[in-house]
VEXDREN-2710 file (C-alpha; in Angstrom, 1 decimal):
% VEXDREN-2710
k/r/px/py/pz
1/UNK/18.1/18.1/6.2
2/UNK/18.3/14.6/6.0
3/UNK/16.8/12.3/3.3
4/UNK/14.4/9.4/4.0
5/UNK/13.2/7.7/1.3
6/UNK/10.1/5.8/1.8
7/UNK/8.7/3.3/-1.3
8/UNK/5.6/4.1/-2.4
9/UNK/3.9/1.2/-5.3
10/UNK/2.4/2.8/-8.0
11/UNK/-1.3/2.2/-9.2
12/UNK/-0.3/3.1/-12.9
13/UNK/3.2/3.5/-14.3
14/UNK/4.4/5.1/-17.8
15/UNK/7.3/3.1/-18.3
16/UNK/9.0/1.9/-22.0
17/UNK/11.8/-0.8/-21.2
18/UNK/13.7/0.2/-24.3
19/UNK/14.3/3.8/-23.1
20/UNK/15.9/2.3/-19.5
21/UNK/18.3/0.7/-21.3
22/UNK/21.6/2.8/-22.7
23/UNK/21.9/3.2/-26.5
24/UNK/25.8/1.9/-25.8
25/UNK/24.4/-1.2/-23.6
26/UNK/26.7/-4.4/-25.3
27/UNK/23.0/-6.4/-25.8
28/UNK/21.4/-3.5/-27.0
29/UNK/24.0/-3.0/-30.1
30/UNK/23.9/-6.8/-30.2
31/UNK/20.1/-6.5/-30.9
32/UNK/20.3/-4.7/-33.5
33/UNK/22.9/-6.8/-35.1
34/UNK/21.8/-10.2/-34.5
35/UNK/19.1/-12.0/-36.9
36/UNK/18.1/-15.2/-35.8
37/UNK/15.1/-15.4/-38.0
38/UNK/16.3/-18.4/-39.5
39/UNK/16.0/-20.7/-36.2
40/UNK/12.5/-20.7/-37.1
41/UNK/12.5/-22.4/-40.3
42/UNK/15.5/-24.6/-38.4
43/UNK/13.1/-25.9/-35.9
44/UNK/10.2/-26.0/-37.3
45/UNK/10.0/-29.6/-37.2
46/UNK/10.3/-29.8/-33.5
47/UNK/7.2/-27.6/-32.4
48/UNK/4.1/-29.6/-32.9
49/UNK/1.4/-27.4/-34.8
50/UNK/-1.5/-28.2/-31.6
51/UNK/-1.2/-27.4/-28.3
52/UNK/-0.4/-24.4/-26.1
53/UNK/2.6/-22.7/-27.6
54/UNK/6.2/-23.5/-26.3
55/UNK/9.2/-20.8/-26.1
56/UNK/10.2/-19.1/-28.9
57/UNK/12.9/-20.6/-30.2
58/UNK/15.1/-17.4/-30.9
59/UNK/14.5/-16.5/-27.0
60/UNK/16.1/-19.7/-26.1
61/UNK/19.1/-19.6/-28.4
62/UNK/20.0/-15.5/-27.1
63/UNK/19.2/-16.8/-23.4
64/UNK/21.9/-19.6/-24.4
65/UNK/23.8/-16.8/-25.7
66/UNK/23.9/-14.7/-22.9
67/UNK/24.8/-18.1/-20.5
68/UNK/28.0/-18.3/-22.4
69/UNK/28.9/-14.2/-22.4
70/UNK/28.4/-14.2/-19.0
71/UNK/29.9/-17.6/-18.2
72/UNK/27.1/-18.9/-16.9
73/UNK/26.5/-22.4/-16.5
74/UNK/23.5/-23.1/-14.3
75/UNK/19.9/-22.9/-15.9
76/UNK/18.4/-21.7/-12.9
77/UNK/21.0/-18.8/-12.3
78/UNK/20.2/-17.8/-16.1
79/UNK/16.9/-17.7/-15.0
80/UNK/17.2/-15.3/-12.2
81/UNK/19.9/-12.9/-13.9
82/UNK/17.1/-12.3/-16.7
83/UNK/14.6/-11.8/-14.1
84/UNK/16.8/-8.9/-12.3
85/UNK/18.2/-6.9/-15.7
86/UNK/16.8/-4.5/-17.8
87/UNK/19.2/-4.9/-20.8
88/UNK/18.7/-8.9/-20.9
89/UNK/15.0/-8.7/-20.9
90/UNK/15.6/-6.2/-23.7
91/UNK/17.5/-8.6/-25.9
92/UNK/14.8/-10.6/-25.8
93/UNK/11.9/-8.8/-26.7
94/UNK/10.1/-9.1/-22.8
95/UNK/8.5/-6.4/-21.0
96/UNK/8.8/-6.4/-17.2
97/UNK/5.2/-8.1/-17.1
98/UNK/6.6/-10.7/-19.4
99/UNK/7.4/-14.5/-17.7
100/UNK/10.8/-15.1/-18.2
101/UNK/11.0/-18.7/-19.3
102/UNK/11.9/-20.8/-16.1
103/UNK/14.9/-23.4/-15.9
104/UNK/13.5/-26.2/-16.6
105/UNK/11.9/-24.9/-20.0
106/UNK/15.5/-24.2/-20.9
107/UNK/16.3/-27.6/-20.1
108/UNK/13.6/-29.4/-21.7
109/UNK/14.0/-27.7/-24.4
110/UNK/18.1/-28.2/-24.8
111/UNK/17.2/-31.5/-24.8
112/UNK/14.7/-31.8/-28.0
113/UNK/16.3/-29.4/-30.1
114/UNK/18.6/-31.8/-32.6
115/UNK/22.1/-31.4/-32.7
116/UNK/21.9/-30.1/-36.2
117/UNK/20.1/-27.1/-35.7
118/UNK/22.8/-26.0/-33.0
119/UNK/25.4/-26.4/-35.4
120/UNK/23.8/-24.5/-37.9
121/UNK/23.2/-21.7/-35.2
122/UNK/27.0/-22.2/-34.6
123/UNK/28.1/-21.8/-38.2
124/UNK/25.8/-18.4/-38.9
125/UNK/27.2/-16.8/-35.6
126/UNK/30.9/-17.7/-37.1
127/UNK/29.7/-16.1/-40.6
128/UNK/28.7/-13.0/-38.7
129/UNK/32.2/-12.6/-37.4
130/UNK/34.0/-13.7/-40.4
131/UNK/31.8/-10.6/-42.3
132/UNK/32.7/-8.5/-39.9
133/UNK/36.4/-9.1/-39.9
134/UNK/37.3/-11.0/-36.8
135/UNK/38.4/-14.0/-38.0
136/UNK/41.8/-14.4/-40.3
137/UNK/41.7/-18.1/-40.4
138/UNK/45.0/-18.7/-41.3
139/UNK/46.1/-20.1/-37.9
140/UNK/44.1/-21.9/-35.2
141/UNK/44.9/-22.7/-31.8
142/UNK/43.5/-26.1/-30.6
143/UNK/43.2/-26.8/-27.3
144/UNK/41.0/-29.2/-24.7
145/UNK/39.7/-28.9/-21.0
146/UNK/37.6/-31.0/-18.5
147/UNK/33.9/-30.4/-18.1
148/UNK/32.6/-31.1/-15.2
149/UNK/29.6/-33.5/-15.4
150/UNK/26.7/-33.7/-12.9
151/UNK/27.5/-36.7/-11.6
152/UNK/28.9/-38.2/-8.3
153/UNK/31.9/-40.1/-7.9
154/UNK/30.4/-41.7/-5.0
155/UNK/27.2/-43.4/-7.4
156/UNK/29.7/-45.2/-9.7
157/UNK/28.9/-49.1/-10.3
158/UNK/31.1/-51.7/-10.8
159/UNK/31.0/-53.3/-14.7
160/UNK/31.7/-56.2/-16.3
161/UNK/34.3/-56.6/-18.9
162/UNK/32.1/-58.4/-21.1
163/UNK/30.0/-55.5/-21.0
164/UNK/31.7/-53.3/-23.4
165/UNK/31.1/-54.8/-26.6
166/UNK/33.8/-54.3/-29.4
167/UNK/32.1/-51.5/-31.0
168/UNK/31.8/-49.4/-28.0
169/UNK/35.4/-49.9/-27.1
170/UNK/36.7/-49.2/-30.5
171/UNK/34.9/-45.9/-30.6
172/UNK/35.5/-44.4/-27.4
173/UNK/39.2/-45.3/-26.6
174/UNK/40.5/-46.2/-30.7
175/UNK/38.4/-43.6/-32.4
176/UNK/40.8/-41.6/-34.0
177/UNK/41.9/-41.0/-37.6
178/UNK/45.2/-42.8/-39.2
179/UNK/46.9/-41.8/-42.1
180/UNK/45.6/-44.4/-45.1
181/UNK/49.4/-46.0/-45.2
182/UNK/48.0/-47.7/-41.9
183/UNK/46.9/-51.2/-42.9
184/UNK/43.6/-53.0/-41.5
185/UNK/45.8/-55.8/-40.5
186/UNK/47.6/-52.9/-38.4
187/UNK/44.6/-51.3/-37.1
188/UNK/43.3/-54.5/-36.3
189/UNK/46.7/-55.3/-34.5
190/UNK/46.5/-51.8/-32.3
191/UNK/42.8/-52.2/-31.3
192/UNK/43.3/-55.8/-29.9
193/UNK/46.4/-54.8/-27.7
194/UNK/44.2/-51.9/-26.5
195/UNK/42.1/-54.2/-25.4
196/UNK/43.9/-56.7/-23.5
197/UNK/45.8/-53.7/-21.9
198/UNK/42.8/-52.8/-20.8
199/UNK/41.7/-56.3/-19.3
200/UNK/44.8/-56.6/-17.6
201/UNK/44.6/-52.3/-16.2
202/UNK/41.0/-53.6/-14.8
203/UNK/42.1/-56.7/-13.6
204/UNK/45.4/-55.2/-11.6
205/UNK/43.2/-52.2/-10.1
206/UNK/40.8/-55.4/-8.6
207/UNK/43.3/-57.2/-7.5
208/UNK/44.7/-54.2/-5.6
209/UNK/41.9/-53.0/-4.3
210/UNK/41.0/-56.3/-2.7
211/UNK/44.6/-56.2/-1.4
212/UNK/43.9/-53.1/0.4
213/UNK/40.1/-53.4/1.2
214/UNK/39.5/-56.9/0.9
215/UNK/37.1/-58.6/-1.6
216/UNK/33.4/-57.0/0.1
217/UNK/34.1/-53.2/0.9
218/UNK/33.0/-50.3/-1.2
219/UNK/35.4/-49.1/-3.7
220/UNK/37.1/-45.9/-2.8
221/UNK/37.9/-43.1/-5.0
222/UNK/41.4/-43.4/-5.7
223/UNK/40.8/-46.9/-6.9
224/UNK/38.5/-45.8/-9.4
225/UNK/39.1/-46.8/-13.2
226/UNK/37.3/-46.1/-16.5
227/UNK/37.8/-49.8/-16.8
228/UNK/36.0/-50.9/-13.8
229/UNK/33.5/-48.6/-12.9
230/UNK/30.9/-46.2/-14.8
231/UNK/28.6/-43.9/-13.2
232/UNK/24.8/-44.8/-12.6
233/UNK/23.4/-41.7/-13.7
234/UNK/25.1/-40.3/-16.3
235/UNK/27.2/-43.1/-18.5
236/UNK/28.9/-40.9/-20.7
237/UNK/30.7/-39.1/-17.8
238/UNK/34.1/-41.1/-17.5
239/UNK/36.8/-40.6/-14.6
240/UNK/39.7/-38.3/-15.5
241/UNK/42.6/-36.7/-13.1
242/UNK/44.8/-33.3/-13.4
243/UNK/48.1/-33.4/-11.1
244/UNK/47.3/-32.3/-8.2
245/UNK/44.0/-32.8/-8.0
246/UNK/41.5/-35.4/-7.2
247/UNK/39.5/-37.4/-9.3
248/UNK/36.3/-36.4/-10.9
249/UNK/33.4/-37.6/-13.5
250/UNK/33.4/-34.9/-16.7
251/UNK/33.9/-35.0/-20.1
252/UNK/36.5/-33.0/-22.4
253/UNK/35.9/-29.7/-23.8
254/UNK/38.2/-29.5/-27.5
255/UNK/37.8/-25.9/-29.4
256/UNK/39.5/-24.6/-31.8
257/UNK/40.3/-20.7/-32.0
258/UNK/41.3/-18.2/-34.0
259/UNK/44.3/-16.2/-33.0
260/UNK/43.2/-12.9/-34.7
261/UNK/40.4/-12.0/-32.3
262/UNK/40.1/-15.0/-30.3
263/UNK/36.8/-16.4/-32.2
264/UNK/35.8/-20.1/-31.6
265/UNK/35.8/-21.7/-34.7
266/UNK/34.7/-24.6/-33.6
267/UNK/34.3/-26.6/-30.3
268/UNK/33.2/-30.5/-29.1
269/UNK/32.2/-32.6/-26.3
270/UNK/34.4/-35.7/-26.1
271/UNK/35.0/-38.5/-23.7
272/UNK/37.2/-37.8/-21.1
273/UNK/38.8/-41.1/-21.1
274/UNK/40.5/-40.2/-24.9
275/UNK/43.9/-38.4/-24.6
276/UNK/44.4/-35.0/-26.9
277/UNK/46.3/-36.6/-29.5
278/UNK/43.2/-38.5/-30.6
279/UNK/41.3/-35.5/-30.6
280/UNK/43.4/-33.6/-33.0
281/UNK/42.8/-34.7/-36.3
282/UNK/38.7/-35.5/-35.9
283/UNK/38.6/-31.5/-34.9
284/UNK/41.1/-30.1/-37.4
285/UNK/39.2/-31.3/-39.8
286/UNK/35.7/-30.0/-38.3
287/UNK/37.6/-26.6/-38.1
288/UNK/39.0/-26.5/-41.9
289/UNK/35.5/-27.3/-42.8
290/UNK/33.7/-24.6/-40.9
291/UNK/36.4/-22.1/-42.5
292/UNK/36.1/-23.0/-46.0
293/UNK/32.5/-22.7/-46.3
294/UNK/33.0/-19.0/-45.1
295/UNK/36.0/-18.9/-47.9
296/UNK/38.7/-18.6/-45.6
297/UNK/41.6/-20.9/-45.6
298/UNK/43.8/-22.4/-42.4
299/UNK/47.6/-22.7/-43.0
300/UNK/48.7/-23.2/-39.7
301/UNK/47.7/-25.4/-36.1
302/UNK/49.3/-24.5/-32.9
303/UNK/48.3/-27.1/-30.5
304/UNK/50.4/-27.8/-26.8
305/UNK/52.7/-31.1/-26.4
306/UNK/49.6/-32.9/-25.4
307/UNK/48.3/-33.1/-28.2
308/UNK/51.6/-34.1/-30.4
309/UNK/52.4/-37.6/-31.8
310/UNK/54.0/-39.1/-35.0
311/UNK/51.0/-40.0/-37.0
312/UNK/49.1/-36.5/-35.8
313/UNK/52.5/-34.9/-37.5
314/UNK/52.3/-37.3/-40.6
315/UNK/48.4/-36.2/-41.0
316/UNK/48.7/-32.4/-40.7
317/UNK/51.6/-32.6/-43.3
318/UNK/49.3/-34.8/-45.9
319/UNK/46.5/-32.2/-45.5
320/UNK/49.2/-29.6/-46.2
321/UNK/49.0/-27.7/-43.2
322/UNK/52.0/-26.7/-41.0
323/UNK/51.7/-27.7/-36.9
324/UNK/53.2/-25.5/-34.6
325/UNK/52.8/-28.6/-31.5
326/UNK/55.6/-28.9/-29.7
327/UNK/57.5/-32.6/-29.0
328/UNK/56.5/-35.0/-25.7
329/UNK/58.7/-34.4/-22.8
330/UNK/59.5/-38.0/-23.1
331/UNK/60.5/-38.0/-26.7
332/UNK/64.7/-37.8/-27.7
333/UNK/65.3/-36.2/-31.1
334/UNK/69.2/-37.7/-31.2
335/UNK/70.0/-40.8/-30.0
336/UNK/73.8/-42.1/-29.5
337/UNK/74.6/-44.1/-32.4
338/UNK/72.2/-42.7/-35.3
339/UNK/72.7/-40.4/-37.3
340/UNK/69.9/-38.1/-39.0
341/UNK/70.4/-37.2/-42.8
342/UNK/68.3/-34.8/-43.9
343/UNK/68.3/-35.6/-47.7
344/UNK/66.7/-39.2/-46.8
345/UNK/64.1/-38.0/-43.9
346/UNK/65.7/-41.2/-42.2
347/UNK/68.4/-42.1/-39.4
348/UNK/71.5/-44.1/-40.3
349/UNK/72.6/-46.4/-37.7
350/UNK/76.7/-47.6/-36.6
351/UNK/76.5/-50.1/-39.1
352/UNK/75.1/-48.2/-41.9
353/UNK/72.0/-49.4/-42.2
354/UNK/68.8/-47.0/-42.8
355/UNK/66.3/-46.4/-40.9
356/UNK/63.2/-44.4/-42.0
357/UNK/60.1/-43.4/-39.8
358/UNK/57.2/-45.7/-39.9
359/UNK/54.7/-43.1/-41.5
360/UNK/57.1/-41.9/-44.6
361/UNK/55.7/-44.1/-47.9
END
């Protein structure tokens, strides 16, 4: 005979949440496996001793957990996949009666927490994995990737040159670490042509545009510029391209990883207007930090051509490390004329002269 099943609600129910979820669930191993009792004392300075109390903070930091293991990005979607699941209300200690915090507690509270406090959170997650074996740490792979930022293209302003102060400019677009051979007279030098190249980029991309559009329509997208325009609702978002696709408002993503078991060892938000190869150093250095407080040691940095350029080589071989980063397409490593010899590190040219690389001492 055929079944028709017909819901009936309940009055009283029997029911134990942890016995509905599998003993070889992933989140209920992880439960058993993860203390976080030390976020307490870690944010204790951020919960105000009056008042109704806010969401425990070890609930936030496993909801922000389970965000990234199941790649998701939007609060609100976090919200509604630990309103549907068994195991994730599990993991974090609530009972089906039990409000799952909403999105916008998540937000608020991503937003007081200090930045400290997620980096210690970071470093006892990588401890856990370094105990349990994942991580070698003799070789890391570095490598970036745009962030999208929530912000429109379409609500960028136009800005003034004078504008960006000296400071500003020298930390977004020159902040980067040199080799101590480099001079301030030279670093002085650098910074002051990267700023009239910069003056000259925004002037040209006016010019054109008013060439094109003429002086009182709206700037398109393609005519966009870091040095021209900035977005009205989220300033730290700066324009960046990939070939082949349009433009778009993000910021870049650099993480380092192990190549045992593919553990993050250590990962940054940047400005999207820097290239890779001033990215490199700052996050090598994070990295070989991170390791050596768990006692491990990092030999090795593989890294694509992106991120490859004299002084990052000159750097990696001062802090003893080998770089497995391939050369820029653009680069020639013989040229007609010179000759290399090896003994020297240096280049001899027709007329016998030597020539050495600018970073040997």
């Amino acid at each position: 005979m055929q079944g028709k099943k017909k819901f009936t609600p309940k009055l009283f129910v029997n029911f134990r949440l942890d016995e509905h979820v599998p003993d070889d669930n992933f989140y209920k191993i992880l439960k058993r496996h993860l203390d976080l009792r030390f976020v307490y004392r870690a944010t204790e300075s951020v919960y105000s001793h009056t008042g109704r109390p806010g969401i425990d903070p070890v609930v936030f930091f496993k909801i922000l957990l389970v965000g990234y293991l199941e790649n998701i990005c939007s609060d609100r979607k976090l919200e509604r996949e630990f309103q549907n699941r068994f195991d994730l209300r599990y993991f974090i200690d609530h009972d089906l009666d039990d409000p799952v915090p909403d999105h916008s507690t998540i937000c608020k509270t991503r937003q007081r927490i200090p930045r400290e406090v997620f980096d210690e959170v970071f470093d006892h997650m990588l401890k856990l994995c370094v105990n349990a074996g994942l991580v070698g740490g003799e070789n890391q792979s570095i490598d970036s990737a745009y962030i999208n930022a929530n912000a429109s293209l379409d609500r960028m302003t136009e800005i003034k040159l004078i504008d960006r102060d000296h400071d500003e400019y020298l930390r977004e677009v020159f902040d980067q670490d040199l080799p101590d051979k480099f001079t301030v007279e030279d670093k002085v030098a650098r910074v002051n042509k990267l700023q009239n190249d910069l003056i000259k980029h925004a002037e040209g991309r006016r010019k054109k545009f008013d060439k094109i559009y003429g002086t009182k329509q709206k700037a398109k997208r393609r005519t966009l510029s870091n040095a021209t325009h900035q977005s009205k609702t989220d300033r730290d978002a700066r324009i960046a391209k990939k070939s082949g696709k349009p433009r778009m408002l993000c910021y870049t993503s650099t993480m380092s990883t192990d190549t045992q078991e593919n553990v993050i060892t250590n990962i940054s938000a940047e400005h999207a207007s820097k290239k890779d190869s001033q990215l490199l150093i700052r996050n090598t250095r994070k990295t070989l930090s991170r390791l050596e407080d768990t006692g491990l040691e990092v030999r090795r940095i593989l890294a694509d051509a992106g991120f490859s350029s004299g002084e990052n080589y000159a750097m990696l071989e001062e802090m003893g490390l080998e770089a497995y980063i391939p050369l820029h397409g653009t680069y020639e490593s013989h040229r007609e004329g010179f000759k290399y010899d090896g003994r020297r590190n240096a280049f001899i040219c027709k007329n016998g002269q030597i020539i050495k690389p600018a970073y040997t001492k």
